[in-house]
C-alpha positions as CSV (number, residue, x, y, z in Angstrom):
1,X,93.2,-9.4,39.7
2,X,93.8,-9.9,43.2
3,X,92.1,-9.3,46.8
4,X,94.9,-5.9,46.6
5,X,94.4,-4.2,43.9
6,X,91.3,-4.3,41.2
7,X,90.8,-3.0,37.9
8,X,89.1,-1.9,35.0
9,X,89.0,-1.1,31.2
10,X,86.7,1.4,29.1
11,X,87.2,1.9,25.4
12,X,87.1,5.4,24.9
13,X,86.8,7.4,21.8
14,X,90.5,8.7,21.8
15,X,92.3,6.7,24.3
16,X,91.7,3.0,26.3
17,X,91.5,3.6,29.9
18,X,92.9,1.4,32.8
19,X,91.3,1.9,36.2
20,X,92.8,0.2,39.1
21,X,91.8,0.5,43.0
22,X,93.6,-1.1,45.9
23,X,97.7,-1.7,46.0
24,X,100.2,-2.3,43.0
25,X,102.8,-4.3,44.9
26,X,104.9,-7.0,44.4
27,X,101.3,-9.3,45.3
28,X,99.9,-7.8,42.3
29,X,102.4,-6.5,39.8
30,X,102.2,-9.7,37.5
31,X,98.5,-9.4,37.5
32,X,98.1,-5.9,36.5
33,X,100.5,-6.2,34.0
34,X,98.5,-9.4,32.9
35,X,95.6,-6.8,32.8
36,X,96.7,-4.6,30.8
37,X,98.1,-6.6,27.9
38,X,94.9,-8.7,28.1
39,X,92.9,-5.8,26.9
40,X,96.0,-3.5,25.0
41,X,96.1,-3.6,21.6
42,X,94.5,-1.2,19.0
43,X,97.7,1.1,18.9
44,X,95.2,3.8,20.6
45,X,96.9,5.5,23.6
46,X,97.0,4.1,27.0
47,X,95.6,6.1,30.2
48,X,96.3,4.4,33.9
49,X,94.6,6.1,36.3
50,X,96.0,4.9,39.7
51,X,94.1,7.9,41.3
52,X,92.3,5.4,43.5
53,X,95.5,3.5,44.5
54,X,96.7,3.1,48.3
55,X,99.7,2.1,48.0
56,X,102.8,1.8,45.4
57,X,106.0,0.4,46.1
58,X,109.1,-0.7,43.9
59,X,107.5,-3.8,42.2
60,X,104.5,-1.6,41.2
61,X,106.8,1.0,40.0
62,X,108.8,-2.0,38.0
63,X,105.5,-2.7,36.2
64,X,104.8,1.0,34.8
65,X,108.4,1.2,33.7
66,X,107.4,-2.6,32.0
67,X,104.4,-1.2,30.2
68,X,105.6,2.1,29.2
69,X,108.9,0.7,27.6
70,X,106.6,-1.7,25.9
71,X,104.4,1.8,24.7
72,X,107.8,3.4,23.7
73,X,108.9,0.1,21.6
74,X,105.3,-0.1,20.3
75,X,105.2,4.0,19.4
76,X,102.1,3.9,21.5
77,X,101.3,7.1,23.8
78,X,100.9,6.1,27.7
79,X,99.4,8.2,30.1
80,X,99.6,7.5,34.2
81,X,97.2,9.8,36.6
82,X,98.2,9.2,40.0
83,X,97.0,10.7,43.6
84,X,99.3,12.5,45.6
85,X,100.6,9.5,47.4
86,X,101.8,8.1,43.9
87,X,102.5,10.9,42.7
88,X,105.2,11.1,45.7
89,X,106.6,8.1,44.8
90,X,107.0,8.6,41.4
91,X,108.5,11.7,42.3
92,X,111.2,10.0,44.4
93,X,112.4,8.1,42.3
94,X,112.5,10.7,39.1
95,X,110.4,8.7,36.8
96,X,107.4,11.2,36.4
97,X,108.5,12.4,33.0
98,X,109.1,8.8,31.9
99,X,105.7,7.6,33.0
100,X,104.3,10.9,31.5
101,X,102.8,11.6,35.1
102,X,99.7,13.6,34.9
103,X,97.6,15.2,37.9
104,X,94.2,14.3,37.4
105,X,92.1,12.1,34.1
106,X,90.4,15.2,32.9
107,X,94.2,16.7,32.2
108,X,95.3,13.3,31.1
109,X,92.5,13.5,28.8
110,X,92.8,16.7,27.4
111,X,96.6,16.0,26.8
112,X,95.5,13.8,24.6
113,X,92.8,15.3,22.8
114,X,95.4,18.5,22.5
């Protein structure tokens, strides 16, 4: 990860959950999706929360729409909780039912459990 943006990952029992703080930019895009496929694999869904993120701009965006076509190819469920300032910009661009946009992790969570 870089001095922008950090993460983690937690095995859950339904679901393997990404955490990332900071900024997903183009300083960090290649790294988180380096993250992710690092630890992705089982087939269980994926949950991003980017609740804690500052800031997302276009290369950020570029690396959800990466990772979830990669979910879609793989038939694996993907899950992206975002603040409102995400949230926004997912909005602007129109990509919130693609990246299955979700309000908070305890929805997220209970979406998946449903």
């Amino acid at each position: 990860m870089t001095v922008s943006l950090r993460g983690g990952f937690e095995q859950q029992a339904h679901c393997q959950l990404f955490r990332f703080t900071g900024q997903l930019d183009a300083y960090s895009d290649k790294q988180f999706g380096e993250f992710v496929a690092s630890h992705r694999g089982n087939g269980q869904p994926l949950v991003i929360d980017l609740s804690h993120i500052d800031f997302l701009d276009s290369s950020g965006l570029g690396a959800l729409v990466q990772l979830a076509k990669q979910c879609n190819g793989d038939k694996q469920k993907f899950l992206v909780v975002g603040n409102a300032r995400v949230v926004q910009t997912v909005k602007l661009v129109r990509l919130e039912e693609f990246l299955h946009l979700q309000p908070d992790l305890e929805t997220a969570l209970g979406n998946l459990a449903a």
